[in-house]
Steps between C-alpha positions, in 0.01 A plus 500: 500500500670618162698800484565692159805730474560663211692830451350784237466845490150603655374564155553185364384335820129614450466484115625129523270483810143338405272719648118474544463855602269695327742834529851567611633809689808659468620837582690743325894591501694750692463743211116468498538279151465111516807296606598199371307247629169734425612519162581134450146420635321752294692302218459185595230405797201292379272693751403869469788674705439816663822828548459652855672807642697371779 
């Protein structure tokens, strides 16, 4: 068994992430506008991501 610890934000934790889905969900911030890590993914994700009211 291998374990991998690394420490990042959430954000940069699924960018860097490889991922074979075909879409990614987030939802939105408090304020009803994407957060952070929404906005980093919208930015950055290599799959279609898709903004969610919480």
């Amino acid at each position: 068994m291998l374990e991998d610890v690394r420490l990042f934000t959430p954000a940069h934790a699924l960018v860097q992430r490889p991922v074979s889905a075909g879409l990614v969900v987030v939802g939105r911030g408090a304020r009803g506008e994407p957060g952070p890590v929404a906005r980093a993914l919208l930015r950055e994700a290599v799959c279609p991501v898709a903004v969610v009211p919480s």
